[in-house]
DSSP file (Angstrom, degrees, kcal/mol; ACC not computed):
  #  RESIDUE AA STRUCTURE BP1 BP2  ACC     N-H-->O    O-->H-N    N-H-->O    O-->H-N    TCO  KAPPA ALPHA  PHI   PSI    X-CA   Y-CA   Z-CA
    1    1 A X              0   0    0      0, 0.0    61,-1.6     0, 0.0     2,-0.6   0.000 360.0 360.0 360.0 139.1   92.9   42.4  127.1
    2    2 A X  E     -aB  36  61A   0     33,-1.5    35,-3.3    59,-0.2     2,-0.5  -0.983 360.0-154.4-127.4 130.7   90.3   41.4  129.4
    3    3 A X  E     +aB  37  60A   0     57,-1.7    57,-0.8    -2,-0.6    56,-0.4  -0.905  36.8 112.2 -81.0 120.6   87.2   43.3  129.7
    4    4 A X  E     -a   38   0A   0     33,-2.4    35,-0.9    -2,-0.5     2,-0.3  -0.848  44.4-121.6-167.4-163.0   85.2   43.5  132.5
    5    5 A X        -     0   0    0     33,-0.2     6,-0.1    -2,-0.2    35,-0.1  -0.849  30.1-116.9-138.3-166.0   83.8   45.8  135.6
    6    6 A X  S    S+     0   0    0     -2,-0.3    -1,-0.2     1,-0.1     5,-0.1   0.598 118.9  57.1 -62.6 -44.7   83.8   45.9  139.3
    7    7 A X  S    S+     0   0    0     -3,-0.1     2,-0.6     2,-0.0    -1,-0.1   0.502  92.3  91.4 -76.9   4.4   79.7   45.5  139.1
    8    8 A X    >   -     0   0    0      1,-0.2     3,-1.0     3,-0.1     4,-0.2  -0.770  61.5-166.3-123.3 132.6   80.4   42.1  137.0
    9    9 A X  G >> S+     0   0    0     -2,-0.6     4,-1.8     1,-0.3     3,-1.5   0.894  86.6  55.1 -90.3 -33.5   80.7   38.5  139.4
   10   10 A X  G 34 S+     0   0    0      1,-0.2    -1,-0.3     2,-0.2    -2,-0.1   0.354 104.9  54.0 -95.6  45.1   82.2   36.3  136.9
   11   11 A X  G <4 S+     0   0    0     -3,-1.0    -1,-0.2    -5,-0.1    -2,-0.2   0.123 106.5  56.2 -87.0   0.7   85.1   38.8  136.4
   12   12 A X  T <4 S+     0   0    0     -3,-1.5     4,-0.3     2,-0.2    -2,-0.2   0.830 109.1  38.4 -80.2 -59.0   85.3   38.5  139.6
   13   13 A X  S  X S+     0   0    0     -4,-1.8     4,-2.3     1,-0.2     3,-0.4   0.826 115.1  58.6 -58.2 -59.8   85.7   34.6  139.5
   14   14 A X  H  > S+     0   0    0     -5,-0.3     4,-0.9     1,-0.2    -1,-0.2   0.600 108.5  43.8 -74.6  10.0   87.8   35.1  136.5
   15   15 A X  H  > S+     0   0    0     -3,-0.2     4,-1.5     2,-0.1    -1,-0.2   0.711 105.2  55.7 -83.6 -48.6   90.0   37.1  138.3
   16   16 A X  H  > S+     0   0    0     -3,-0.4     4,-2.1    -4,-0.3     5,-0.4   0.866 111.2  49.8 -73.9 -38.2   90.2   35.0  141.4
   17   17 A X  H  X S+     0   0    0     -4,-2.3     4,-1.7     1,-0.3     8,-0.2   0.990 107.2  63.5 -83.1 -51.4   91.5   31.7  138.7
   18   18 A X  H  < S+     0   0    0     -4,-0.9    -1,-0.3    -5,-0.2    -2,-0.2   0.836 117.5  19.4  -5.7 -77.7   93.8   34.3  137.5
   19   19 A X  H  < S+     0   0    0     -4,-1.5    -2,-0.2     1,-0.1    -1,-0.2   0.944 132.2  37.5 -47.0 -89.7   95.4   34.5  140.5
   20   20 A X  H  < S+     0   0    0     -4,-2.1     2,-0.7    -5,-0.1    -3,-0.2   0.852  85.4  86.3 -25.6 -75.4   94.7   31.4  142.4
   21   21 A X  S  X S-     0   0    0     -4,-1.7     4,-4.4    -5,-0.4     5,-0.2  -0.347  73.7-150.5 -86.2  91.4   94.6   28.6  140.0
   22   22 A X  T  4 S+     0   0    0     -2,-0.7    -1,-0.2     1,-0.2     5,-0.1   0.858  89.0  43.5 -23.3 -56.7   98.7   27.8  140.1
   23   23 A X  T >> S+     0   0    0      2,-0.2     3,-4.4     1,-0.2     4,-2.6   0.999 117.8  45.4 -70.2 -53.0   99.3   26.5  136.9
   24   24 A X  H 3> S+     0   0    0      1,-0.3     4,-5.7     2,-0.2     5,-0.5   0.937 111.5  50.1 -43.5 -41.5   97.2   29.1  135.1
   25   25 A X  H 3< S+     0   0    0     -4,-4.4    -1,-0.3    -8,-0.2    -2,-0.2   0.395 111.8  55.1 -83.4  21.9   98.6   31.9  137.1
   26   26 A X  H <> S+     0   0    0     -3,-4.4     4,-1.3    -5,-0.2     5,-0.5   0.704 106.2  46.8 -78.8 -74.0  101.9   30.4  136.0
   27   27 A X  H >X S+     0   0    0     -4,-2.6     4,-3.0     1,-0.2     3,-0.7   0.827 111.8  50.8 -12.5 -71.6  101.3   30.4  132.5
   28   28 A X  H 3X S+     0   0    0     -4,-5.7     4,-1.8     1,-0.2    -1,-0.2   0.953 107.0  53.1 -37.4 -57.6  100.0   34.0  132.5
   29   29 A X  H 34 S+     0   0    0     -5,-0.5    -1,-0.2     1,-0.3    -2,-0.2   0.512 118.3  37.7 -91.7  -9.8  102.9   35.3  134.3
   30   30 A X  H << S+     0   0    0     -4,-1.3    -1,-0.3    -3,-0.7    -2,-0.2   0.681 133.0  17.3 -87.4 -55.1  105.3   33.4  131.5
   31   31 A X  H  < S+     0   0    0     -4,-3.0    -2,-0.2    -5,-0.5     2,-0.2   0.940 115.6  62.7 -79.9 -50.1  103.3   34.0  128.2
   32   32 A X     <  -     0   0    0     -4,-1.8     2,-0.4    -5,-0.4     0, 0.0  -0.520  49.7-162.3-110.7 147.2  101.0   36.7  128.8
   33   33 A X        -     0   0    0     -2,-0.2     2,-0.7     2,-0.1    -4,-0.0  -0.923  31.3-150.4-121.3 136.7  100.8   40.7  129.9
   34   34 A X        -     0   0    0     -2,-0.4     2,-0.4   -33,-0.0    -2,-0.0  -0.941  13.7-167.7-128.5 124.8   97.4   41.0  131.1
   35   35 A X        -     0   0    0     -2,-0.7   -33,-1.5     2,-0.0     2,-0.4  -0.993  16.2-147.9-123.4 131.5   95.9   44.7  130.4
   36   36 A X  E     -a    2   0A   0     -2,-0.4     2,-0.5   -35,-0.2   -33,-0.2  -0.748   9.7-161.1-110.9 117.9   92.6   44.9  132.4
   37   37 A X  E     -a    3   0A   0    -35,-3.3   -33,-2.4    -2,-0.4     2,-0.1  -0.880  13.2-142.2-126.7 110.8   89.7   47.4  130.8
   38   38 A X  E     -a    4   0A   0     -2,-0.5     2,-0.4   -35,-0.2   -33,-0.2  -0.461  15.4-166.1 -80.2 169.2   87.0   48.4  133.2
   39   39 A X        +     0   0    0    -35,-0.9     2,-0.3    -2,-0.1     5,-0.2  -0.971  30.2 130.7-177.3  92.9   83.5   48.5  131.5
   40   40 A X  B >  S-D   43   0B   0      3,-0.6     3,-1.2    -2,-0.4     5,-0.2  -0.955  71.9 -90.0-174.9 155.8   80.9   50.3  133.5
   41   41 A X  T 3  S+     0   0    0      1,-0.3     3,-0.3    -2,-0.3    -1,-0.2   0.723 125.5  42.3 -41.6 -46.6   77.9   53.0  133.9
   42   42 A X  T 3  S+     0   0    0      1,-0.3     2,-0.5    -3,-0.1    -1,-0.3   0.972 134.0  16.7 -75.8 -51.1   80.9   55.8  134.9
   43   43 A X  B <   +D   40   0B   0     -3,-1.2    -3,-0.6     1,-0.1    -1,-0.3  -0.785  57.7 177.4-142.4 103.3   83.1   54.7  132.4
   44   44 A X        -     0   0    0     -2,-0.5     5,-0.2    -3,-0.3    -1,-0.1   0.429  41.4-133.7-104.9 -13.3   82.0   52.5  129.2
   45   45 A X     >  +     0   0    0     -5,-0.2     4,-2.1     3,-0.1    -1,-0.1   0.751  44.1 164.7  71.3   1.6   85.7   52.7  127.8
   46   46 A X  T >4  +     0   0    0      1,-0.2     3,-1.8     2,-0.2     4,-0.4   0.639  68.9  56.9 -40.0 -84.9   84.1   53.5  124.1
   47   47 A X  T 34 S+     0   0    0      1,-0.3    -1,-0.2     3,-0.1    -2,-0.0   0.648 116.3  39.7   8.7 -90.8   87.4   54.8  122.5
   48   48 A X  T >4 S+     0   0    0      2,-0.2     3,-1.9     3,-0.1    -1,-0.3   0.806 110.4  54.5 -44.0 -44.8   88.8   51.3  123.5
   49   49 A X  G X< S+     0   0    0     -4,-2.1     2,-6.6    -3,-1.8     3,-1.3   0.874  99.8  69.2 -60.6 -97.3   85.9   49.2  122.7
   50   50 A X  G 3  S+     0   0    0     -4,-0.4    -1,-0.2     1,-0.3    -2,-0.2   0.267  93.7  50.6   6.9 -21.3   85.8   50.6  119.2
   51   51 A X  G <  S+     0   0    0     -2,-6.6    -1,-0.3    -3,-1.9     2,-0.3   0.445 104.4  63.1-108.2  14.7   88.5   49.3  118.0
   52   52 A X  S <  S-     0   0    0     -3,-1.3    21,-0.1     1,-0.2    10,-0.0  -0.821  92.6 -73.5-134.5 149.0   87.9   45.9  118.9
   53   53 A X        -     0   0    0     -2,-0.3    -1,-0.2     1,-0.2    -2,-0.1   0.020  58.8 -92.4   9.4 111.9   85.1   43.1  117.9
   54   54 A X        -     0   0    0      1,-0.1     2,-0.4    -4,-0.1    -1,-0.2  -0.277  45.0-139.7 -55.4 153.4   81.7   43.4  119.3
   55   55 A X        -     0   0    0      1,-0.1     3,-0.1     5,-0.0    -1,-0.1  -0.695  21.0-162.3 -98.1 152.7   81.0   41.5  122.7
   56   56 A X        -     0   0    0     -2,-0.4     2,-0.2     1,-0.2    -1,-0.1   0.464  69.1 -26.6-100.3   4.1   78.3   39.7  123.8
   57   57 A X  S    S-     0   0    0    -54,-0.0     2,-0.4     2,-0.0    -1,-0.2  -0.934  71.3 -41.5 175.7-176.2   79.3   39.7  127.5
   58   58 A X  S    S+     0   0    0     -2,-0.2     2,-0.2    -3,-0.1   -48,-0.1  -0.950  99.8  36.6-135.1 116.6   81.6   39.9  130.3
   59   59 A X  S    S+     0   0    0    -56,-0.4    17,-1.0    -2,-0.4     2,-0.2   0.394  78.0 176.8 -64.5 171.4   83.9   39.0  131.0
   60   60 A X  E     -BC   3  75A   0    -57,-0.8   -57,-1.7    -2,-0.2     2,-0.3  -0.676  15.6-155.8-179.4 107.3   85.5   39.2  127.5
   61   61 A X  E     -BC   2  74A   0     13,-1.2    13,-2.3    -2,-0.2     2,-0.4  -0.539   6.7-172.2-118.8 135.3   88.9   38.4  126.5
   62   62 A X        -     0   0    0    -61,-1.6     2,-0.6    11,-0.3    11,-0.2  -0.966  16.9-154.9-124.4  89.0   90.8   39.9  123.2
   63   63 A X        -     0   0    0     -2,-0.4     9,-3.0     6,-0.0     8,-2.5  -0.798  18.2-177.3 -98.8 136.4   94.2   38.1  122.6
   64   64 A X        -     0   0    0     -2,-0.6     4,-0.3     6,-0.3     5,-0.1  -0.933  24.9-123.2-122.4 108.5   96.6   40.2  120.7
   65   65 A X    >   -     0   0    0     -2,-0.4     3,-1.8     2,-0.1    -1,-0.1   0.529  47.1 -79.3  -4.7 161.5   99.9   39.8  119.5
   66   66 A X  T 3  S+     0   0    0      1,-0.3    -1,-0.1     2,-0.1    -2,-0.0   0.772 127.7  45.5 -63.8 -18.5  103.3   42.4  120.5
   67   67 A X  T 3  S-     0   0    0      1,-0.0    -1,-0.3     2,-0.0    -2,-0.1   0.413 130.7 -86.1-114.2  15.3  102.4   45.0  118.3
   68   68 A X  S <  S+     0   0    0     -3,-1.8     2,-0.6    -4,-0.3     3,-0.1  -0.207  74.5 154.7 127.4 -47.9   98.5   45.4  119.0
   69   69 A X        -     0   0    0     -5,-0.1    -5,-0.1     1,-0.1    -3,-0.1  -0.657  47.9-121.3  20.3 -44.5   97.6   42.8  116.6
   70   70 A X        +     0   0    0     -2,-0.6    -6,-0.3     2,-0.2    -1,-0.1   0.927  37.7 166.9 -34.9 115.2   94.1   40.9  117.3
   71   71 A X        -     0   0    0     -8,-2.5    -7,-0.2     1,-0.2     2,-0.2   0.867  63.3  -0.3 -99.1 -83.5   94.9   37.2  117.7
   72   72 A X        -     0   0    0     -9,-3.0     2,-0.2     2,-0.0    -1,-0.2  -0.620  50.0-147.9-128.9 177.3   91.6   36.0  119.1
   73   73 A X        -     0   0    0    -11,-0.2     2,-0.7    -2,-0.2   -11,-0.3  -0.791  29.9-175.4-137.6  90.0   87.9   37.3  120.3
   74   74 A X  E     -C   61   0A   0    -13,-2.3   -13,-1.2    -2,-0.2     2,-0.6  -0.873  23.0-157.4-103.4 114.6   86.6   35.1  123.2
   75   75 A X  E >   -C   60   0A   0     -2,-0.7     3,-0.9   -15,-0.2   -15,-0.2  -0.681  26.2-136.6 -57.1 112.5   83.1   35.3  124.9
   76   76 A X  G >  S+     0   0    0    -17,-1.0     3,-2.0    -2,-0.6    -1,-0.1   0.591  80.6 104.4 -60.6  -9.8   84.0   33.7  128.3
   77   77 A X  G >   +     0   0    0      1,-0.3     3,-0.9   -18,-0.2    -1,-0.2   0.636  69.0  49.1  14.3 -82.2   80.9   32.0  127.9
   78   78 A X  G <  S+     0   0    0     -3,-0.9    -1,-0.3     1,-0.3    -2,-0.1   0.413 104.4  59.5 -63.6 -14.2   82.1   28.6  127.0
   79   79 A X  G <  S+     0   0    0     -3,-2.0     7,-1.2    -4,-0.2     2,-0.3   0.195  89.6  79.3-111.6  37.4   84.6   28.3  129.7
   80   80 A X  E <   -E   85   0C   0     -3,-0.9     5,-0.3     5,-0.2     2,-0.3  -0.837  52.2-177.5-127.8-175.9   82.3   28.6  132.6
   81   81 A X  E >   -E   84   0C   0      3,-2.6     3,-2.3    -2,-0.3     2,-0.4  -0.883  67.0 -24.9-165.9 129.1   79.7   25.6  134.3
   82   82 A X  T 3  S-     0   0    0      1,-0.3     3,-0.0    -2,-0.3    -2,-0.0  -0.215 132.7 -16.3  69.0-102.4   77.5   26.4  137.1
   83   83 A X  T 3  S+     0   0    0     -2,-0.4    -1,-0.3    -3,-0.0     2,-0.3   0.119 126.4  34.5-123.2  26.4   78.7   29.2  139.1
   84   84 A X  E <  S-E   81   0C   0     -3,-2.3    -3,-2.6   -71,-0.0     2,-0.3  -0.985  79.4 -86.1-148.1 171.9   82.2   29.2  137.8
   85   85 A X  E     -E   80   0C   0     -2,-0.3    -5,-0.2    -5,-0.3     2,-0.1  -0.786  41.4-114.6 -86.1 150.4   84.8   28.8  135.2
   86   86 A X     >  -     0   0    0     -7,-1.2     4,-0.6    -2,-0.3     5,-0.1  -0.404  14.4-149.1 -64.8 146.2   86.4   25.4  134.4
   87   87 A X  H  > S+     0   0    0      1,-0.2     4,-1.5     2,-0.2    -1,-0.2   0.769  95.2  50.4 -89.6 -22.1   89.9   25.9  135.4
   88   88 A X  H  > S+     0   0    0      2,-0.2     4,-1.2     3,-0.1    -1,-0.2   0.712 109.7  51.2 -75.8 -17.2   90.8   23.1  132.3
   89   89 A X  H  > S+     0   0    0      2,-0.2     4,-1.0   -10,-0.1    -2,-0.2   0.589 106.8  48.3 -61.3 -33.6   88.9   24.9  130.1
   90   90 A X  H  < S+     0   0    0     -4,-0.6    -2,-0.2     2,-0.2    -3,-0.1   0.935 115.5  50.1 -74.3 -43.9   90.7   28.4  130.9
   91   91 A X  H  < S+     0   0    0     -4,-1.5    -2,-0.2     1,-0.2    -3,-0.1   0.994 107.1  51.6 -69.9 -62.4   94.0   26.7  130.5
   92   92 A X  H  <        0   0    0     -4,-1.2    -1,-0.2     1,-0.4    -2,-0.2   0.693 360.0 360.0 -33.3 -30.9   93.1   25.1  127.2
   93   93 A X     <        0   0    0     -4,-1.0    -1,-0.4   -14,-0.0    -2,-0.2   0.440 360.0 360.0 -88.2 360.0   92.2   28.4  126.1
C-alpha cells in the first residue's frame, strides 16, 4: 500500500520511478499489486490508516502479504538523496 496525496512532491517522484525506472517498474509489475491510498485535507483516509502503523511521512509504504497481512512499515525517508529517490535503493527495498 502506498500512502501518499496529490499535494505531496516526493509521491510524485515516487510515482514517476514507479513507472519510469525499467527494472523497478518490472519488478512491481511481476511481484507486486500496488493499491494507492490518497491522504489529504478532503479526505484523510482515517478508517484505512487505523489499521495500520503510525507514519511519520509521505510517501509511506506498508508491504502486506495475500491475505492483508502486514509484512513491512517503510518511511520513504531513507531511500531518497537530494531531491529524489535512489533508484538502487527503491529496488533493494
Amino acid at each position: 500500500m502506498d500512502f501518499g496525496g496529490n499535494w505531496c512532491d516526493w509521491c510524485h517522484k515516487l510515482d514517476k520511478l514507479f513507472k519510469e525506472g525499467a527494472e523497478i517498474a518490472k519488478m512491481l509489475q511481476r511481484d507486486s499489486v500496488i493499491v494507492k491510498v490518497n491522504y489529504g485535507p478532503e479526505n484523510k483516509n482515517e478508517k484505512v490508516l487505523a489499521k495500520f502503523p503510525e507514519r511519520k511521512g509521505f510517501p509511506h509504504l506498508f508491504v502486506l502479504d495475500g491475505k492483508g497481512k502486514l509484512l513491512h512499515n517503510q518511511d520513504m525517508g531513507w531511500l531518497e538523496t537530494g531531491d529524489h529517490q535512489v533508484a538502487a535503493k527503491v529496488k533493494e527495498y
